[in-house]
C-alpha positions in Angstrom: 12.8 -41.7 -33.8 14.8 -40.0 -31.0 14.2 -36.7 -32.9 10.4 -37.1 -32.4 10.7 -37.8 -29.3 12.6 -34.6 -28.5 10.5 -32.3 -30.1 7.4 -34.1 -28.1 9.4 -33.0 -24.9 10.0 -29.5 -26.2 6.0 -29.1 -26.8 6.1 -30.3 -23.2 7.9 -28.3 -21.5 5.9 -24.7 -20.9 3.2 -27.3 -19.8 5.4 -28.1 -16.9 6.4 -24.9 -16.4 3.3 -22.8 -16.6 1.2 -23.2 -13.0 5.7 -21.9 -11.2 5.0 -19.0 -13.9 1.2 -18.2 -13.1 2.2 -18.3 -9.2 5.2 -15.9 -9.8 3.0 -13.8 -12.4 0.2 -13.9 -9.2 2.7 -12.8 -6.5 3.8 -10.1 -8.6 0.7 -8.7 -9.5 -0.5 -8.9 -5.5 2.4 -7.6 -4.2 2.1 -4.5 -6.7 -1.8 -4.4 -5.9 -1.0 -4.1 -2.1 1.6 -1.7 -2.3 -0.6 0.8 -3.7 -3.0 0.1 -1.8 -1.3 0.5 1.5 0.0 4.1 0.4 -3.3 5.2 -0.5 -5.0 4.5 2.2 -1.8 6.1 3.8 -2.2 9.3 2.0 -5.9 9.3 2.7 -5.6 9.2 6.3 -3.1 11.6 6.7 -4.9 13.9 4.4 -8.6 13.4 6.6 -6.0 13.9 9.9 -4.5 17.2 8.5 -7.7 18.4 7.3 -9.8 18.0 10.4 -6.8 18.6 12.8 -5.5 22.1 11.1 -9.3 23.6 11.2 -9.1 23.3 15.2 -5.3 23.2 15.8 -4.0 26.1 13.8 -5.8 29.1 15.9 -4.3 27.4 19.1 -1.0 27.5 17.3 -0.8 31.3 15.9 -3.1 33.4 18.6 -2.3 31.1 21.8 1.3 30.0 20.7 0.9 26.1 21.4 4.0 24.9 20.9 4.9 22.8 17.4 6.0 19.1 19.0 2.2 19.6 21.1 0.7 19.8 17.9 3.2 17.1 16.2 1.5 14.7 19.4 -1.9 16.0 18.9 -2.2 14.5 15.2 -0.4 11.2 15.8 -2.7 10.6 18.6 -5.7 11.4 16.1 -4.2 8.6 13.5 -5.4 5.4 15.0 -9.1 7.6 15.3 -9.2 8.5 11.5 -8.6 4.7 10.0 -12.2 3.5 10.1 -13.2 6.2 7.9 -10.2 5.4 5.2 
């Protein structure tokens, strides 16, 4: 009798178990979703900021000799401008 009754518990258990393994399954899965998400919309935005900002900036740089960090300011001010698009 008692063995019965421990194999009944053992068919039990990943019953128990299952929705704390679907929620850690879940986070895992979003947290990996997100993460690449995040960076490609990163890369995206920096590459639409380069683009657009190299076009205009880099005749200022060679011929007119802006300096470097006024460039370095010039694209980190055009970052909060080039997220809708992303």
């Amino acid at each position: 009798m008692a063995k019965a009754q421990w194999f009944r518990l053992l068919d039990s258990f990943p019953e128990i178990l299952q929705p704390v393994a679907i929620r850690i399954f879940d986070r895992y899965l979003a947290r990996g979703i997100l993460l690449q998400t995040v960076s490609a919309a990163t890369v995206l935005c920096m590459a639409l900021v380069v683009n657009n900002l190299l076009r205009e900036l880099l005749p200022l740089i060679i011929y007119q000799r802006l300096p470097i960090l006024s460039a370095m300011g010039l694209v980190a001010a055009a970052i909060p401008f080039t997220l809708p698009y992303v």
